[in-house]
LUMKOL-32045 format. One record per residue: residue number from 1; chain; x, y, z of N, C-alpha, C, CB in turn. Coordinates in steps of 0.05 Angstrom, whole numbers, plus 5000, padded with zeros to 4 digits. Atoms other than C-alpha are relative to their C-alpha. Last residue first. Glycine has a CB too. Layout:
<nodes>
(node NUM "A" (X Y Z) (X Y Z) (X Y Z) (X Y Z))
...
</nodes>
This chain:
<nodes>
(node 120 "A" (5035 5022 5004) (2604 4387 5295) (4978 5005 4992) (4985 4991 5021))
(node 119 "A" (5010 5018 5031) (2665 4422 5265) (4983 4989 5004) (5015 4981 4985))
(node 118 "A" (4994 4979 5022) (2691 4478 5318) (4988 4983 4981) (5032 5010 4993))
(node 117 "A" (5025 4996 4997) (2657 4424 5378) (5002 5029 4970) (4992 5009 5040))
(node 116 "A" (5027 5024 5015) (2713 4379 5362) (4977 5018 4993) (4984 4973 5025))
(node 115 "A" (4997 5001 5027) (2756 4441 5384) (4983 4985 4984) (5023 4993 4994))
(node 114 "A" (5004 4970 5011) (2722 4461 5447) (5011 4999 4966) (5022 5025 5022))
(node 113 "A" (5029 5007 5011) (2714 4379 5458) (4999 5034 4994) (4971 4983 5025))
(node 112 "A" (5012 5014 5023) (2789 4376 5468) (4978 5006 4989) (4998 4978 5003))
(node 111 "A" (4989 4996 5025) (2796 4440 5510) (5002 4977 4974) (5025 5006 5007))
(node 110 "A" (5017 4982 5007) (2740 4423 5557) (5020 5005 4973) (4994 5025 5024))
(node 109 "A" (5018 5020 5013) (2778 4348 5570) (4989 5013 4984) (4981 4986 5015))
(node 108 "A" (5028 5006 4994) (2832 4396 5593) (4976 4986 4973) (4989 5030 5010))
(node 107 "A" (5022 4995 5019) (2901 4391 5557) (4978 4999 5026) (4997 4974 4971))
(node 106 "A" (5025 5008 5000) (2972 4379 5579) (4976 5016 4998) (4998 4989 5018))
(node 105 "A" (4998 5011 4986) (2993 4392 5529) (5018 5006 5023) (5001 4985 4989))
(node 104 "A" (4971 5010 4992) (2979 4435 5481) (4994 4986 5019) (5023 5021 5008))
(node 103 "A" (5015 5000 4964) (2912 4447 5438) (5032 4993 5008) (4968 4967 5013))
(node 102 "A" (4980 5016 4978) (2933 4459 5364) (4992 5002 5028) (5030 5012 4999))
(node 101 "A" (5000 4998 4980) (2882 4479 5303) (5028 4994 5023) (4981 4987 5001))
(node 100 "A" (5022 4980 4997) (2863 4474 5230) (5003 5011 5030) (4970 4984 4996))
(node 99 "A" (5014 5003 4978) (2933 4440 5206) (4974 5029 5013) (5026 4994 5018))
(node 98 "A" (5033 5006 5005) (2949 4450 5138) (4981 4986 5021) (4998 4981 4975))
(node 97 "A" (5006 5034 5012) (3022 4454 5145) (4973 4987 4993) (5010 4979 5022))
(node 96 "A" (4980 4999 5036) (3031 4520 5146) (5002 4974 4984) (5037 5006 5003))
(node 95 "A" (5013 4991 5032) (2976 4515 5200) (5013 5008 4975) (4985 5021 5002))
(node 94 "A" (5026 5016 5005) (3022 4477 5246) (4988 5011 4981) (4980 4997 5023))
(node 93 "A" (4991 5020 5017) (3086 4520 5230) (4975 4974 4998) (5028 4990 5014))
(node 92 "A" (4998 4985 5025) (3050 4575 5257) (5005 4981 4978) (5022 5022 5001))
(node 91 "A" (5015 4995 5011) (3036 4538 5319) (4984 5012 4973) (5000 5002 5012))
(node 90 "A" (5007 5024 5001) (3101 4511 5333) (4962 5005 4992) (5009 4985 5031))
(node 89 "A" (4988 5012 5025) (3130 4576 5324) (4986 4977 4992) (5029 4993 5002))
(node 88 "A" (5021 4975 5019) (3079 4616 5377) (5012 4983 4967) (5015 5051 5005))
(node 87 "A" (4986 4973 5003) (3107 4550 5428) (4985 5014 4969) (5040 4995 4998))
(node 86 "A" (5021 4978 5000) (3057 4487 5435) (5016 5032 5004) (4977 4992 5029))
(node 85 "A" (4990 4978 5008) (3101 4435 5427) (4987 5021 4990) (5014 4996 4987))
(node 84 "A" (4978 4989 4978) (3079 4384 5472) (5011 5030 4996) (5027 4980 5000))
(node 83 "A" (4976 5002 4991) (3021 4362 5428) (5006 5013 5022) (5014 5006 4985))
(node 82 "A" (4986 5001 4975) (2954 4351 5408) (5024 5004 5005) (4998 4983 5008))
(node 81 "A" (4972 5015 4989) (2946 4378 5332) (5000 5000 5027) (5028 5014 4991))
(node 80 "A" (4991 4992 4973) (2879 4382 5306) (5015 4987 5016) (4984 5003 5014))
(node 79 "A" (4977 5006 4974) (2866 4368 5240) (5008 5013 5016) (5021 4994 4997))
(node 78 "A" (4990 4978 4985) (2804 4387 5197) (5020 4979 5014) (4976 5020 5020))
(node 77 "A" (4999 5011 4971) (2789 4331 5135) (5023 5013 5022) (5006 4969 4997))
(node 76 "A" (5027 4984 4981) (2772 4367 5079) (5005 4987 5023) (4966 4995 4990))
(node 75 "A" (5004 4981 5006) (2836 4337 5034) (4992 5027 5026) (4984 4992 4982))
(node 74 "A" (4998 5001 4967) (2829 4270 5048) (5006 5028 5003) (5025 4979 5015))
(node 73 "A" (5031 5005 4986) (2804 4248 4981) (5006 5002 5023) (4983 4973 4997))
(node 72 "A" (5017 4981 5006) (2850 4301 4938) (4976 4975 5023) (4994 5009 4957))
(node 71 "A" (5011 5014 5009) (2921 4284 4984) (4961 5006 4987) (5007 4983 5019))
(node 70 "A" (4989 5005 5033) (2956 4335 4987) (4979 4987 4995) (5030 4982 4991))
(node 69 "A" (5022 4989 5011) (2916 4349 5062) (5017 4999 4967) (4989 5032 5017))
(node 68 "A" (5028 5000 5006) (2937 4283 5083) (4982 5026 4988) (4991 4992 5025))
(node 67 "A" (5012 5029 5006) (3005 4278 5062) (4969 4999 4996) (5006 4979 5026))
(node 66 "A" (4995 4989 5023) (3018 4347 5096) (4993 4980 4980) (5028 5008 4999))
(node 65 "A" (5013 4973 5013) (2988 4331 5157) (5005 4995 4971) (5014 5032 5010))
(node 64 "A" (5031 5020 5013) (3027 4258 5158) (4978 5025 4994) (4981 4972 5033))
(node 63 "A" (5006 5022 5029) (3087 4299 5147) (4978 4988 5002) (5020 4976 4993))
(node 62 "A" (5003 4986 5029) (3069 4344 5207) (4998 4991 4973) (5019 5013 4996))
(node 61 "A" (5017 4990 5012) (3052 4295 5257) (5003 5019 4985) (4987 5002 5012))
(node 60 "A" (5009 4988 4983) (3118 4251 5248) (4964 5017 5003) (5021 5015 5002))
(node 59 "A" (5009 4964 5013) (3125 4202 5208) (4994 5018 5012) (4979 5005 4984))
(node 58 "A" (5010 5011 5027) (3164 4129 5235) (4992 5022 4994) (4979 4977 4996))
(node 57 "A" (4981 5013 5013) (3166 4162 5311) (4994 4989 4969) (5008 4979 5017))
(node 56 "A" (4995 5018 5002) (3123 4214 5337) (5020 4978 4982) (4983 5001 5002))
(node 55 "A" (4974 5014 4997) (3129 4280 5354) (4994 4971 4993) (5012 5003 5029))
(node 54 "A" (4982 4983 5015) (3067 4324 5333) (5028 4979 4997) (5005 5031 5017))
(node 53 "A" (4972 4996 4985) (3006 4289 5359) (5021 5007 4973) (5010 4967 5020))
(node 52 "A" (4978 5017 4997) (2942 4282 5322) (5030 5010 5017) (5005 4993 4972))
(node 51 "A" (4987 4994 4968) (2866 4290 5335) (5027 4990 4993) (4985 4982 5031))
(node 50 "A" (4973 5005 4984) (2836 4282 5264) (5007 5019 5023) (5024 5002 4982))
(node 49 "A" (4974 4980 4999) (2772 4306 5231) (5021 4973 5018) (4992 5038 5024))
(node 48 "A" (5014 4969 5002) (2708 4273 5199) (5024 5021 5018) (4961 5000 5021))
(node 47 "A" (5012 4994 4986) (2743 4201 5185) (4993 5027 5000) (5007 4991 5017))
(node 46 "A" (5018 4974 5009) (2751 4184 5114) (4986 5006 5032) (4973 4992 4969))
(node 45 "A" (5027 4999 4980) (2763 4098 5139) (4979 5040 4992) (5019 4997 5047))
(node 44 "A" (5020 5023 5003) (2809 4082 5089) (4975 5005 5015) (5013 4973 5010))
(node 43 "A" (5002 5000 5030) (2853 4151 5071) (4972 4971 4998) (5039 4990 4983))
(node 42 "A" (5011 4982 5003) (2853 4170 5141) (4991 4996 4968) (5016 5022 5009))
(node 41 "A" (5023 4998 4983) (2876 4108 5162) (4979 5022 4995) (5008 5004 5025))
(node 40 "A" (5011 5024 5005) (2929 4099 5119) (4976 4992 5015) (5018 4982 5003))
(node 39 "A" (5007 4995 5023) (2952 4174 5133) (4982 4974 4985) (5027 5008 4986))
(node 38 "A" (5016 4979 4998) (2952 4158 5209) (4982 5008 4973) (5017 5022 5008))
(node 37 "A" (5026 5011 4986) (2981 4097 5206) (4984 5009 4999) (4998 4995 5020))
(node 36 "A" (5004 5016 5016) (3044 4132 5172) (4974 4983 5002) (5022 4988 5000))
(node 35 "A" (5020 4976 5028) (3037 4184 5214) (4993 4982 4986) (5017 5026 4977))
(node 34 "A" (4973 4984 5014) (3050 4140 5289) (4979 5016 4970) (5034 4969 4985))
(node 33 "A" (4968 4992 4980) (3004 4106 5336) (5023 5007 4990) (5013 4976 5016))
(node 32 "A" (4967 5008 5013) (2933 4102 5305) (5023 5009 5016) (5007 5015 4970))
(node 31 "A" (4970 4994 4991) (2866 4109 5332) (5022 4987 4981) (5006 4989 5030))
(node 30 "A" (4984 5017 4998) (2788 4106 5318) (5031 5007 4997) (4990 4983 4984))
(node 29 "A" (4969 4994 5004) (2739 4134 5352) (5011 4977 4989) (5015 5008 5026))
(node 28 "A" (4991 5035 5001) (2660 4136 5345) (5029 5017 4990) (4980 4969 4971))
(node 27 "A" (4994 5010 5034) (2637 4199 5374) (5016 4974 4998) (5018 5023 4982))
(node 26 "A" (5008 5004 5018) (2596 4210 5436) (5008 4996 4977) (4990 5011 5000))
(node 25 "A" (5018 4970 5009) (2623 4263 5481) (4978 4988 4970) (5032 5033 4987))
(node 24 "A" (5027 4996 4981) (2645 4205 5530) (4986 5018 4986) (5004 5011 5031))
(node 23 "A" (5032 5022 5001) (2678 4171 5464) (4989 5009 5015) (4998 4968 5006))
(node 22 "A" (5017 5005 5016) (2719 4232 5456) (4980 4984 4998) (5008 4998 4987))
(node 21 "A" (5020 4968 5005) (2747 4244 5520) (4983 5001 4970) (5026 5033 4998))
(node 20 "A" (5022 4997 4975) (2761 4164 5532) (4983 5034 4998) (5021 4996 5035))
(node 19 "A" (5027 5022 5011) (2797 4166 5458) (4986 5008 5022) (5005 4962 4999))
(node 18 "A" (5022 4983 5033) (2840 4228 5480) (4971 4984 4997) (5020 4992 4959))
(node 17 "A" (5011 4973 4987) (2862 4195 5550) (4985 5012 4976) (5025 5022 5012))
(node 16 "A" (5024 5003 4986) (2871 4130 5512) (4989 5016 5018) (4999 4982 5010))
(node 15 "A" (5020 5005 5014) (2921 4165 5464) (4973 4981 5017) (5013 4986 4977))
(node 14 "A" (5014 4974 5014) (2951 4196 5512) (4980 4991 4989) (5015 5016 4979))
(node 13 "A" (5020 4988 4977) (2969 4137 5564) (4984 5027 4978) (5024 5015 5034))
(node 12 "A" (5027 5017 5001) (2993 4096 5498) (4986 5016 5024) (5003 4962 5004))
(node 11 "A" (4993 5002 4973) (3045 4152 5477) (4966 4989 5001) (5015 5031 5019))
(node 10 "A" (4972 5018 4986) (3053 4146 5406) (4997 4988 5025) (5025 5019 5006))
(node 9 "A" (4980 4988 4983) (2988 4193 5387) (5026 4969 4999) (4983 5010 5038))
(node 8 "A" (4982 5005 5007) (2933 4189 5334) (5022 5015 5016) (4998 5000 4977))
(node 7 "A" (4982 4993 4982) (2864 4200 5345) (5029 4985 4994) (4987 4995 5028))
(node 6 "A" (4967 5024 4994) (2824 4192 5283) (5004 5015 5021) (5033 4998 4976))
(node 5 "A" (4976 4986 5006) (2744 4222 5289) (5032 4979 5010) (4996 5033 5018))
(node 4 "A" (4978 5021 4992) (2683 4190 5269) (5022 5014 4994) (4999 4971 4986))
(node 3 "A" (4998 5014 4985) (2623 4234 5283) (5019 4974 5004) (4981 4998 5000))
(node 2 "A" (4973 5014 4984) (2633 4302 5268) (4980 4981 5007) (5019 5018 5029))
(node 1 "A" (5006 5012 4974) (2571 4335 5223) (5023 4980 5007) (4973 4985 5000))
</nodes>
């Protein structure tokens, strides 16, 4: 059962566009603004999946993927990559990395909560 999921973007209009689509659907959010934040977040709090962006500065979202599913207590926790780079490569290379998903941007509200709604 999904109910506390990371969002993790750079760009502050995203990440409170994400958050606002998740908290209207009900789940407790909490955020980060790069990987490194991401992985240290994911490792303290054990939220029920991640929302993360691909480009960001300090780790990007792949290394913090990769990080987090190495890791054995963060493991199970689905990620779903927001981004820009939504080409057939960029999606291949997401689940090589141990990503469960990718939505591109820009996004409908329907396409966030279609993925959330893969793990609730």
């Amino acid at each position: 059962m999904v109910s506390k999921i990371l969002v993790v973007d750079d760009s502050k209009s995203d990440l409170e566009n994400l958050k606002s689509i998740v908290v209207n659907e009900g789940y407790q959010v909490v955020t980060a603004t790069n990987g490194e934040e991401a992985v240290i977040k994911a490792k303290k709090i054990q939220p029920d999946l991640i929302l993360m962006d691909i480009i960001m500065d300090e780790k990007d979202g792949f290394e913090a993927c990769r990080e987090i599913v190495a890791d054995k207590s963060t493991k199970n926790i689905p990620i779903i990559f927001v981004t820009g780079k939504c080409e057939k490569v960029d999606r291949v290379w997401a689940e090589l990395q141990g990503g469960k998903g990718l939505v591109g941007k820009p996004y409908t509200p329907e396409q966030i909560v279609s993925q959330i709604n893969r793990y609730a």
